[in-house]
C-alpha positions as CSV (number, residue, x, y, z in Angstrom):
1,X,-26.2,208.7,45.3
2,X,-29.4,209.7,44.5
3,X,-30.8,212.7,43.8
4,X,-34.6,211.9,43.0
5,X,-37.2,212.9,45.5
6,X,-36.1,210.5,47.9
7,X,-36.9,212.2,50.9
8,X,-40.8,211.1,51.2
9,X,-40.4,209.4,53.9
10,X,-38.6,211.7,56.0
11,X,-41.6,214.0,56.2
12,X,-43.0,212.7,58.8
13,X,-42.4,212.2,63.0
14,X,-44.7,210.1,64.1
15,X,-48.3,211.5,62.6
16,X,-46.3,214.7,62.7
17,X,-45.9,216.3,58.8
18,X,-43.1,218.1,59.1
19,X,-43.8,220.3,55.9
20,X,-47.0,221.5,57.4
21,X,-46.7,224.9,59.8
22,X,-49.0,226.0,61.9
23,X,-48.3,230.0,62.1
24,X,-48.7,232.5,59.5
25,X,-45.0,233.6,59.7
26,X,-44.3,230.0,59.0
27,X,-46.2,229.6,56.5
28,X,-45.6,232.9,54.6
29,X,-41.7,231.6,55.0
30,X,-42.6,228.4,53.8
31,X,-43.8,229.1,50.8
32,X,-41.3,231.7,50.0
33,X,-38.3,229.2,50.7
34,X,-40.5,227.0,48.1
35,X,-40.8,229.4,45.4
36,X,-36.7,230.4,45.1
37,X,-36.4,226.1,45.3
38,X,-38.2,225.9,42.1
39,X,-36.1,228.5,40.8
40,X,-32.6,227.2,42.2
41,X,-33.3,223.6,43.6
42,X,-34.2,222.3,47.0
43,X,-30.8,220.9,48.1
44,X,-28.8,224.5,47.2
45,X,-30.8,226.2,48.8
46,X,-31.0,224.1,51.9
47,X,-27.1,224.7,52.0
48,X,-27.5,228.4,51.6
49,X,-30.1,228.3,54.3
50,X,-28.0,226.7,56.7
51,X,-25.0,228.7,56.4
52,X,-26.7,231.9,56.7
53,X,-28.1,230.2,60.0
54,X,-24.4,229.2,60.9
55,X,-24.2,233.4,60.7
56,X,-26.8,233.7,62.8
57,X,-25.7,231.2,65.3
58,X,-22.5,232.9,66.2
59,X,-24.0,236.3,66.4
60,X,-26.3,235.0,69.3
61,X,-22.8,233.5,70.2
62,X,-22.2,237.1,71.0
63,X,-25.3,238.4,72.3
64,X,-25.0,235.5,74.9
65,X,-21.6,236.7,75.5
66,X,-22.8,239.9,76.6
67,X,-25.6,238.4,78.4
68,X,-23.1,236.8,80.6
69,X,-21.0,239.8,80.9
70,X,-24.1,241.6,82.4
71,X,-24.9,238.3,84.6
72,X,-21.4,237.9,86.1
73,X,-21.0,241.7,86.8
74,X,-24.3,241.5,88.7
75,X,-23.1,238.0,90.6
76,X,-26.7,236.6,89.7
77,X,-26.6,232.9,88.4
78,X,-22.5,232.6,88.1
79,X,-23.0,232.5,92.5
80,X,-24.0,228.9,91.8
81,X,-20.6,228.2,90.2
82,X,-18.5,227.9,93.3
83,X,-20.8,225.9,95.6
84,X,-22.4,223.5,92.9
85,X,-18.2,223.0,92.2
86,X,-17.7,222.3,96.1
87,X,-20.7,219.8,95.8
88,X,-19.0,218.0,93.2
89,X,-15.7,217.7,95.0
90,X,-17.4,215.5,97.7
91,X,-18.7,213.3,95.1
92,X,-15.1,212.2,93.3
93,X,-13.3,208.7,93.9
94,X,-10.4,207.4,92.1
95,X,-12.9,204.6,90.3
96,X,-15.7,207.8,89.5
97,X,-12.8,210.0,88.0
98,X,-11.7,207.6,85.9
99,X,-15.3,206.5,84.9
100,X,-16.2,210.4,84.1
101,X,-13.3,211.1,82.7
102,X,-13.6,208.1,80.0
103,X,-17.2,209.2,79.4
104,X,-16.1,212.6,78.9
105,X,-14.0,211.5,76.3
106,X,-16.5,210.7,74.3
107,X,-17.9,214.1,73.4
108,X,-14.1,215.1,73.0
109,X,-12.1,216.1,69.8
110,X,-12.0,212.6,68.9
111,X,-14.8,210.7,70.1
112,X,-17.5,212.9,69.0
113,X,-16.2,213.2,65.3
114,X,-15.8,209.6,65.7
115,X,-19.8,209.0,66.7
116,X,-20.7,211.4,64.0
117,X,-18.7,210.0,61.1
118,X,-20.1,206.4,62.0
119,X,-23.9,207.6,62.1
120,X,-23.1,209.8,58.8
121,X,-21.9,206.6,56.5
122,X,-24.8,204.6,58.1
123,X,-27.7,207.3,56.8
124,X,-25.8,207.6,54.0
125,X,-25.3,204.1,53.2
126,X,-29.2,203.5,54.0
127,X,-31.2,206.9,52.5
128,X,-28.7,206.8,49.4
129,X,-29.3,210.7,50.1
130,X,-27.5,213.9,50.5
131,X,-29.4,215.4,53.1
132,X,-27.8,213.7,56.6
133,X,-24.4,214.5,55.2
134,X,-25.4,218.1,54.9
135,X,-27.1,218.4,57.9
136,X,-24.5,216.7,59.9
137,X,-21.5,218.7,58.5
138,X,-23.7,222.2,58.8
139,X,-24.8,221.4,62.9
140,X,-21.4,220.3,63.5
141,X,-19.4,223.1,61.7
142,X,-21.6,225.8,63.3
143,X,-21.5,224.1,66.7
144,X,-17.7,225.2,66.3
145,X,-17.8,228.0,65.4
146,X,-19.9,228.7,68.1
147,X,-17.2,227.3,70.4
148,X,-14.7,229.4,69.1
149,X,-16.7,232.6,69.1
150,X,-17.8,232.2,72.4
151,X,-14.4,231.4,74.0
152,X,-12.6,234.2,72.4
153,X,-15.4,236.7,73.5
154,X,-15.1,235.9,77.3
155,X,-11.7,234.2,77.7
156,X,-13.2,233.2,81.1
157,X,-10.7,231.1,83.0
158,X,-11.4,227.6,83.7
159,X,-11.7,226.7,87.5
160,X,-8.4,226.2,89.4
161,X,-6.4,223.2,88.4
162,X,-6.7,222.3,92.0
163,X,-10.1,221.5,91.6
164,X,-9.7,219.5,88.6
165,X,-9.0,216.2,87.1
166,X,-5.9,215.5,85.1
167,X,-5.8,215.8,82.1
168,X,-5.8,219.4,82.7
169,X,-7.4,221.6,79.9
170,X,-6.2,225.1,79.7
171,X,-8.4,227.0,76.5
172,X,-11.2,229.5,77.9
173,X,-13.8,228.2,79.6
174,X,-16.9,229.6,78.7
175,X,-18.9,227.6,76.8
176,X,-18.6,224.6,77.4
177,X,-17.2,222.7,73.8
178,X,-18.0,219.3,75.1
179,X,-21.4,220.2,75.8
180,X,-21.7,222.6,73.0
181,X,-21.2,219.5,70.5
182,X,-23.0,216.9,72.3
183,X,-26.1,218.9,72.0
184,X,-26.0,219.9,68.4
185,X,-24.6,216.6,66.8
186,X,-26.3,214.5,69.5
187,X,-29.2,216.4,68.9
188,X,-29.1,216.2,65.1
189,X,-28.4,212.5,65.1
190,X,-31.5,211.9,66.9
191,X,-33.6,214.0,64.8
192,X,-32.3,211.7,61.8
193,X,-32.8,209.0,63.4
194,X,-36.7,209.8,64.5
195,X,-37.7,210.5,61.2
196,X,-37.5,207.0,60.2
197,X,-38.7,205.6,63.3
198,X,-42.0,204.2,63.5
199,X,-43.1,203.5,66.8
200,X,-43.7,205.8,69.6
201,X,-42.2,203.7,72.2
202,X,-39.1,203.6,69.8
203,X,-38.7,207.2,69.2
204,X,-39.4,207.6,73.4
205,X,-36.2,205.3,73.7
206,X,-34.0,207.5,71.0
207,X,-34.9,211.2,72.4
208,X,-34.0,209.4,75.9
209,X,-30.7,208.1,75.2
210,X,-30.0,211.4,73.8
211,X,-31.3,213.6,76.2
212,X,-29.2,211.4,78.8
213,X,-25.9,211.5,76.8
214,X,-25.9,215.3,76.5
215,X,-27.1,216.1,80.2
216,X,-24.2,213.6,81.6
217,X,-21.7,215.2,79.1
218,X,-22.5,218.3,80.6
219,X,-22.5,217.1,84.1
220,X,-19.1,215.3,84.0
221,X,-17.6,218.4,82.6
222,X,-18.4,220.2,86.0
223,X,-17.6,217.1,87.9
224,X,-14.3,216.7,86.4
225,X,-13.4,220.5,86.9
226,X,-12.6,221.6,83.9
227,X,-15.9,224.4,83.6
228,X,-18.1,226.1,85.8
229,X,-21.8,225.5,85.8
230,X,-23.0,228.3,83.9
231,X,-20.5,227.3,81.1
232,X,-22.6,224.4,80.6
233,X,-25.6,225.9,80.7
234,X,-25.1,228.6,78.1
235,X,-23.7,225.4,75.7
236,X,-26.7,223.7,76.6
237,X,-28.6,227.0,75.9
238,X,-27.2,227.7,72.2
239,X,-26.8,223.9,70.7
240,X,-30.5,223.7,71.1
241,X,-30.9,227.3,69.6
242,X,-28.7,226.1,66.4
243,X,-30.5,222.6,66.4
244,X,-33.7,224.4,66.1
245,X,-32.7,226.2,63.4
246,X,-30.8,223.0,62.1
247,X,-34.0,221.3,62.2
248,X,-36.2,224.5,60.3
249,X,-34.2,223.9,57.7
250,X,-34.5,220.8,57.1
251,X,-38.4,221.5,57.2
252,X,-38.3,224.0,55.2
253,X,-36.1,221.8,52.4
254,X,-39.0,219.2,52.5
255,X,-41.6,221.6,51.9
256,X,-40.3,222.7,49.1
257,X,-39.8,219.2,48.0
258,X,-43.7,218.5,48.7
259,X,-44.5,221.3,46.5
260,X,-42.5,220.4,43.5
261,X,-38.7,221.6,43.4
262,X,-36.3,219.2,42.2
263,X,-33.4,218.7,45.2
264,X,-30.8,219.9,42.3
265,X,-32.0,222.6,39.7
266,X,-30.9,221.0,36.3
267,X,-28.9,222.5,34.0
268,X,-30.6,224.3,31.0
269,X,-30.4,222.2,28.0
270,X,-27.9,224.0,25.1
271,X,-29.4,222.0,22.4
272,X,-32.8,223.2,22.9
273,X,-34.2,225.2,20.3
């Protein structure tokens, strides 16, 4: 594995440099983030970056908790819950059950870690890099987290078993999981993947077919029953909050790569004078 500064070409979306930011704070960030990577190395402090960020990600977790608290006791967006559910009643067959339920699947417990492993040994295998496997295991262990924070704040109940399809899932319902996962590893995946992609029409194709996976993952989780609407919009709502942060990380690890610091500090040499 490599642990030169192998991550040139990953600087870039499209004409997009990655390690450039437009805003004062971002830049006053950026070149604070670069000065402790000289001292400690690039790739540490990518790590450290990202787990703070998983801290950060389930304490908005809990301010969204309490967002929806406010939201349900007022009856605002949670009145769509019911009828949107009723809507997707009419919609079910044996044959569309089945289909959604398969699809489903695939963001589940096993399919997702499944999809995730086999993109992690491919950009592994092919950047001879550390940076998707850390990326990858950060998004996906503070995706959850998030899960778990969120269900354990609310403990809202799914909808009635009556109203779903077998198999029947009985942990809280708010957020989402499914979608909560979908988004973030999904959404990671594809930001991997555009960063070596050189043509637009390419890159239009990837952020489609990823955008479509995690809207119909959300969608068949309503379908099937098993959450309520705003379930899947508040998982929709914080896996793109943790991507983003995910994904300033990431930028920020390249800057300081553009500007010098070695991905791993190395150790001091005890036979210098």
């Amino acid at each position: 594995m490599q642990t030169d500064r192998s991550e040139g070409p990953d600087r870039h979306v499209g004409d997009v440099d990655l390690t450039t930011w437009r805003t004062r704070a971002g830049r006053t960030g950026a070149d604070r983030w670069s000065a402790l990577g000289d001292r400690w190395g690039a790739l540490p402090l990518l790590v450290l970056t990202l787990a703070i960020g998983i801290g950060v990600a389930v304490v908005a977790t809990w301010a969204a908790s309490e967002v929806y608290d406010a939201v349900r006791e007022a009856d605002d967006v949670a009145v769509l819950d019911r009828p949107v559910l009723d809507w997707m009643l009419t919609l079910r067959s044996p044959v569309a059950d089945t289909l959604v339920t398969w699809w489903t699947d695939v963001a589940g417990t096993i399919g997702m870690p499944i999809v995730a492993l086999g993109f992690l040994v491919g950009f592994t295998i092919q950047r001879r890099a550390w940076t998707p496997l850390v990326l990858l295991v950060a998004a996906s262990g503070g995706s959850l987290l998030m899960t778990i924070a969120g269900k354990d704040l609310i403990g809202r109940a799914r909808p009635p078993l009556s109203d779903a399809v077998p198999p029947y899932e009985h942990s809280p319902s708010f957020p989402s999981g499914h979608t909560l996962n979908a988004t973030v590893i999904v959404g990671t995946i594809v930001y991997l993947l555009l960063l070596r992609q050189s043509r637009l029409v390419t890159r239009v194709w990837t952020i489609i077919a990823g955008t479509v996976f995690v809207v119909s993952v959300g969608i068949s989780r309503v379908f099937l029953g098993h959450h309520w609407l705003t379930d899947v919009l508040a998982a929709w709502a914080l896996g793109l909050a943790w991507l983003a942060l995910v994904i300033t990380a990431h930028r920020l690890y390249l800057t300081a790569l553009r500007r010098g610091a070695r991905p791993v500090k190395p150790l001091p040499d005890r036979h210098a004078n």
